[in-house]
C-alpha positions as CSV (number, residue, x, y, z in Angstrom):
1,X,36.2,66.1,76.7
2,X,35.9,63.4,73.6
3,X,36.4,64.9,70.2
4,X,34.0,64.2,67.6
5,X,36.7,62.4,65.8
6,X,36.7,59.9,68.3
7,X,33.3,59.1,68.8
8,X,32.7,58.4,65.7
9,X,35.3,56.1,65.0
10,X,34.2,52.6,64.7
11,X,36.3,50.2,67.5
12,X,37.3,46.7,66.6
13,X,34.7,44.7,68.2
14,X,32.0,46.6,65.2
15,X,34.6,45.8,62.5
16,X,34.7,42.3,63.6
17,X,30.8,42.1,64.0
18,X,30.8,44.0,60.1
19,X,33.1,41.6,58.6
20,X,31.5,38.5,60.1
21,X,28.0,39.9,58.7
22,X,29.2,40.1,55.0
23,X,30.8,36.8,55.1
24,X,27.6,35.3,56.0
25,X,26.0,37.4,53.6
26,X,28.0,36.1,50.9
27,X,27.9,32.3,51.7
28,X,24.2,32.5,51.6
29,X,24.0,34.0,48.5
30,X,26.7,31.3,46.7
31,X,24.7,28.7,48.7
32,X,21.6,29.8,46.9
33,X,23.1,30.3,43.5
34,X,24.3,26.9,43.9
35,X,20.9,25.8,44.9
36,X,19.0,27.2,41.7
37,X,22.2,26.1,39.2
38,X,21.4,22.3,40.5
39,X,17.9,22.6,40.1
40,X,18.0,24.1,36.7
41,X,20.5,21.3,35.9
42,X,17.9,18.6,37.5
43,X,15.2,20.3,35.1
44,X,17.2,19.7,31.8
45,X,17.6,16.1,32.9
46,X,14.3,15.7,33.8
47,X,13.6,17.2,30.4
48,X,15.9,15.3,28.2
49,X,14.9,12.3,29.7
50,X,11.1,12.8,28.8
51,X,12.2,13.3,25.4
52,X,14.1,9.9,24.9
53,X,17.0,12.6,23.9
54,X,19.0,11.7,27.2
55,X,22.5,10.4,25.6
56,X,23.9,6.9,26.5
57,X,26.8,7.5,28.9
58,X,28.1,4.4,28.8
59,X,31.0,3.0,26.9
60,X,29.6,-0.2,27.1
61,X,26.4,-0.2,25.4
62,X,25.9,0.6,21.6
63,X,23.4,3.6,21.3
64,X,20.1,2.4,19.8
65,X,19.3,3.2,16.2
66,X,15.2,3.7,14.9
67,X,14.4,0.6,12.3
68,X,12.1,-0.4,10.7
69,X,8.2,0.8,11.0
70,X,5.0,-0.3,9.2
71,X,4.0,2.2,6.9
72,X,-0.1,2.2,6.6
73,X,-0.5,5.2,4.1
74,X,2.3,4.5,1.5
75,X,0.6,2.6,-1.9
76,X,1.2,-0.5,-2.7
77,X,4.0,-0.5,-5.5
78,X,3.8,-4.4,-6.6
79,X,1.4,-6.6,-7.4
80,X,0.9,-10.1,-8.7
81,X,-1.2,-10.1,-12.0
82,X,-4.0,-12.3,-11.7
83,X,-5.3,-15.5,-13.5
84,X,-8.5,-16.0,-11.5
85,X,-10.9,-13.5,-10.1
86,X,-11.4,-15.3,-6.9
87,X,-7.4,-14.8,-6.6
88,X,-6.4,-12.9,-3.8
89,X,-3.4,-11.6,-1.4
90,X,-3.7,-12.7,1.9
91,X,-1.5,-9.5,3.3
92,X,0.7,-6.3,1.6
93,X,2.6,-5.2,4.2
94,X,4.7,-2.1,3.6
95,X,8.0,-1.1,6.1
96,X,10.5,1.6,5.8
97,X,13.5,2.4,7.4
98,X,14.7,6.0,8.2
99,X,18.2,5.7,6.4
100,X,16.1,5.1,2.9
101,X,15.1,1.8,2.8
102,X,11.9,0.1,2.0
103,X,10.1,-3.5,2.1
104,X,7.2,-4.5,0.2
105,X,6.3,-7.6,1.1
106,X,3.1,-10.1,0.0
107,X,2.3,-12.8,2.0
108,X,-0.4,-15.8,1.3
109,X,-1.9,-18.4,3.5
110,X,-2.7,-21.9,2.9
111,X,-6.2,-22.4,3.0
112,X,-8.8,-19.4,3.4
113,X,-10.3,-20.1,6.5
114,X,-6.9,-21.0,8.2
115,X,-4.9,-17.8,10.1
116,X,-1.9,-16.4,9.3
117,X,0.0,-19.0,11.2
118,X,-0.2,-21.3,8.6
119,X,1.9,-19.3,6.4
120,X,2.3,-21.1,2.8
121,X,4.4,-18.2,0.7
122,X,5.9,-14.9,1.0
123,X,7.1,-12.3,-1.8
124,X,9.3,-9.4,-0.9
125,X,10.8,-6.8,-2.4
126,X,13.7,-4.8,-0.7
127,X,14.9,-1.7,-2.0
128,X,18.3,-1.1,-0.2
129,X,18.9,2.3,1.6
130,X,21.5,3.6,4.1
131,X,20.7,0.3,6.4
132,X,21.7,-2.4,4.3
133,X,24.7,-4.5,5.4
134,X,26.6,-5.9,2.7
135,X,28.6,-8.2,5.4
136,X,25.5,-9.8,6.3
137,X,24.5,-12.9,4.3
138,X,21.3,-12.6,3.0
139,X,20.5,-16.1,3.1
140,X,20.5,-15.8,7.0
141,X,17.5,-13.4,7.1
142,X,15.7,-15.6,4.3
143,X,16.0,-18.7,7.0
144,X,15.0,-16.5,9.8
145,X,11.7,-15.1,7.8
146,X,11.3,-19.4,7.0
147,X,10.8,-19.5,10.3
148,X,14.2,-21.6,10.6
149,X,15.9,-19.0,12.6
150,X,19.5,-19.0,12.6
151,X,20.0,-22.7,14.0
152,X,19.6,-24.1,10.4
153,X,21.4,-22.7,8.1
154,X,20.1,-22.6,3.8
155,X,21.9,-24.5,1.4
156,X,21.6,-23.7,-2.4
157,X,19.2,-25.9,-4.5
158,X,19.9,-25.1,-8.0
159,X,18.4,-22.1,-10.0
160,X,15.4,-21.4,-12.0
161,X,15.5,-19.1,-15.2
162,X,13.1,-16.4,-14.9
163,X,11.9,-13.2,-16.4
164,X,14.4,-11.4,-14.2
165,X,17.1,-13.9,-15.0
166,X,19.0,-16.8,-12.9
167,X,17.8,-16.9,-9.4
168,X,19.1,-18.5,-6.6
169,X,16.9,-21.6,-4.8
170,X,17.9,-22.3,-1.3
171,X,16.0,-25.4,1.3
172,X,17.4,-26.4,5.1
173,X,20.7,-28.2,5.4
174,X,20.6,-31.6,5.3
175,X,17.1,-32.0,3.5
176,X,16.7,-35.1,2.0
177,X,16.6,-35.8,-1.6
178,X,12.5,-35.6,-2.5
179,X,11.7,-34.7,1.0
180,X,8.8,-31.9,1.2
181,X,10.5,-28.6,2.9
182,X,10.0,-24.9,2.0
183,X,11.6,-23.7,-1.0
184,X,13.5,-19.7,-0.3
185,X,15.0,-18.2,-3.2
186,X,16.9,-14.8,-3.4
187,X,17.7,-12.7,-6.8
188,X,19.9,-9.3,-6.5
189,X,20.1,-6.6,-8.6
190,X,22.8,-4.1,-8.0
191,X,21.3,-0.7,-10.4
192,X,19.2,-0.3,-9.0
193,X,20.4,-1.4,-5.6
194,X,16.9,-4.4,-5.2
195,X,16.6,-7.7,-3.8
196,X,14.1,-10.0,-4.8
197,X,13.4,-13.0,-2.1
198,X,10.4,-15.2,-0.3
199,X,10.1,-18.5,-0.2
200,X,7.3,-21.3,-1.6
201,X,5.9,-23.8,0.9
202,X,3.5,-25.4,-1.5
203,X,3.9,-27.7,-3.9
204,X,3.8,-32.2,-3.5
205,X,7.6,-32.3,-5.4
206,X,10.8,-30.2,-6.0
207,X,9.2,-29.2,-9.5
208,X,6.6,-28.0,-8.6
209,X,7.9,-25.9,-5.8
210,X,10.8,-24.4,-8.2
211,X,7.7,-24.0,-11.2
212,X,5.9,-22.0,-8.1
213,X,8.7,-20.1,-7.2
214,X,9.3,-18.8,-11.1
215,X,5.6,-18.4,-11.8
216,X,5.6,-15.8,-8.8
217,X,8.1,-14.3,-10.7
218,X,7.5,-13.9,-14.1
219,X,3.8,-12.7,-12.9
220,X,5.8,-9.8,-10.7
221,X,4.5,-6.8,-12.0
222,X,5.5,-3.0,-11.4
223,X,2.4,-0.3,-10.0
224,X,4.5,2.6,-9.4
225,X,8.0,3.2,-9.4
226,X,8.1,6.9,-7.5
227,X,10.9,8.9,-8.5
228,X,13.4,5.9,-9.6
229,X,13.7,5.7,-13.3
230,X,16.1,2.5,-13.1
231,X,13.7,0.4,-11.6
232,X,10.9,0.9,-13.9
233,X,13.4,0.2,-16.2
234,X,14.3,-3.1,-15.1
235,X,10.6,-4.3,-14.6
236,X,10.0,-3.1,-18.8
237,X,13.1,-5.4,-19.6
238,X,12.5,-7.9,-17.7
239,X,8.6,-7.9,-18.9
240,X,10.2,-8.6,-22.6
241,X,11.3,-12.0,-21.2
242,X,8.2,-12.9,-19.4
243,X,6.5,-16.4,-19.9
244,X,3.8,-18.1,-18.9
245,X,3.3,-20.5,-16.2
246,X,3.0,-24.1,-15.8
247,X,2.9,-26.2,-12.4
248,X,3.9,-29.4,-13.4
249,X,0.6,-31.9,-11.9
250,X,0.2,-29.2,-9.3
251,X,-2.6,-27.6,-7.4
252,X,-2.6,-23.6,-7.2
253,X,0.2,-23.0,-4.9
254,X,-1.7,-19.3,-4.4
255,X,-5.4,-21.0,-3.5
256,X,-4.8,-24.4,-2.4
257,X,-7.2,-26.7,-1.5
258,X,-9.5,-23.5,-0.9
259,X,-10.0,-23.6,-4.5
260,X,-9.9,-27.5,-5.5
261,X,-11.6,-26.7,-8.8
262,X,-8.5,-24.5,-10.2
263,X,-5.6,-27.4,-10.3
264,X,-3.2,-27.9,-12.6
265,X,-1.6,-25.6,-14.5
266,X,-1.3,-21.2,-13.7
């Protein structure tokens, strides 16, 4: 007769069966936890990707920093005082850069009825933040906002004494002496860190382009100057040396032939 002892015992053929079952047991688990790791993984990608956070993985190419942006509900901080009624800007157009800095720039057309296109004079005021580039000329942008581009370098054409002091002139290379051409000029001031600059497009003679360009100047006024003390400190000094204008046999570089009535002398 079998004992009990022995007919319960389990005989290799089970064990085998046993061990083979928890093997599979416990590559279908791994295989599944594999299977919800990747698509959890696949999720976040998906994610990151929506949200323009993905990083750049390659070496190769420079990650892509925000720049500047047009900013509608920020006041105007500049304006031109006027000498006419019927004087008006063609455009204010305000841009700020994440890293601190800001553009106010004032733009005029020739003629009324004519579209932007026929761009006559620009005014802009940069105050520097964490974006500016010291290594870059500043003269290059200038040409570029000309409408030059970076082909045709500016050379300088003298300065003009203004309320703000000495500023730069600059025309294209190789324009000929008396030849009409667009007028750029450029005036830094390092406290605060600002950067006067536009250019002048109107005018039938050098003089009267350059007598434009300071006019613009000396009739620079300051609206608001926030929370930076230093700058409405250098408009109240520089408004101690203002004077007044006079185009040399000149129509109204501002109003053109829109206003025939108004030439001669701002």
């Amino acid at each position: 007769m079998q004992s009990p002892e022995a007919s319960t015992a389990a005989n290799p053929t089970q064990i085998h069966l046993a061990l083979a079952a928890f093997a599979d047991e416990v590559v279908g688990t791994l295989a599944r936890l594999f299977a919800y790791v990747g698509i959890l993984v696949l999720f976040a990608i998906l994610g990151l990707a929506a949200l323009g956070q993905l990083p750049n993985l390659s070496d190769d190419e420079p990650v892509l920093k925000p720049g500047w942006s047009v900013a509608d509900r920020s006041p105007p901080a500049f304006a031109l005082s006027r000498l006419d009624s019927s004087e008006r800007t063609a455009s204010y157009t305000i841009l700020r850069h994440p890293e601190g800095g800001r553009r106010d720039v004032m733009r005029w057309a020739g003629e009324a009825d004519k579209p932007m296109a026929e761009l006559m004079a620009e005014l802009e005021i940069y105050r520097e933040g964490g974006e500016f580039d010291v290594a870059r000329p500043a003269a290059m942008d200038l040409a570029v906002r000309m409408g030059l581009g970076t082909a045709t370098p500016l050379e300088q054409a003298g300065l003009i004494d203004t309320k703000f002091g000495p500023v730069a002139l600059f025309r294209p290379t190789g324009t000929a002496e008396g030849a009409r051409a667009c007028l750029g000029y450029l005036k830094r001031s390092e406290e605060p860190a600002l950067q006067i600059s536009g250019f002048s497009c109107q005018g039938d003679s050098l003089p009267a382009r350059r007598a434009a360009i300071a006019c613009t100047l000396n009739r620079l006024t300051l609206l608001t100057s926030g929370n930076e003390p230093k700058l409405a400190e250098l408009f109240a000094h520089a408004e101690l040396k203002r004077r007044p204008c006079a185009l040399p046999s000149a129509s109204d570089w501002l109003l053109g032939a829109a206003n025939a009535q108004l030439r001669g002398a701002l």
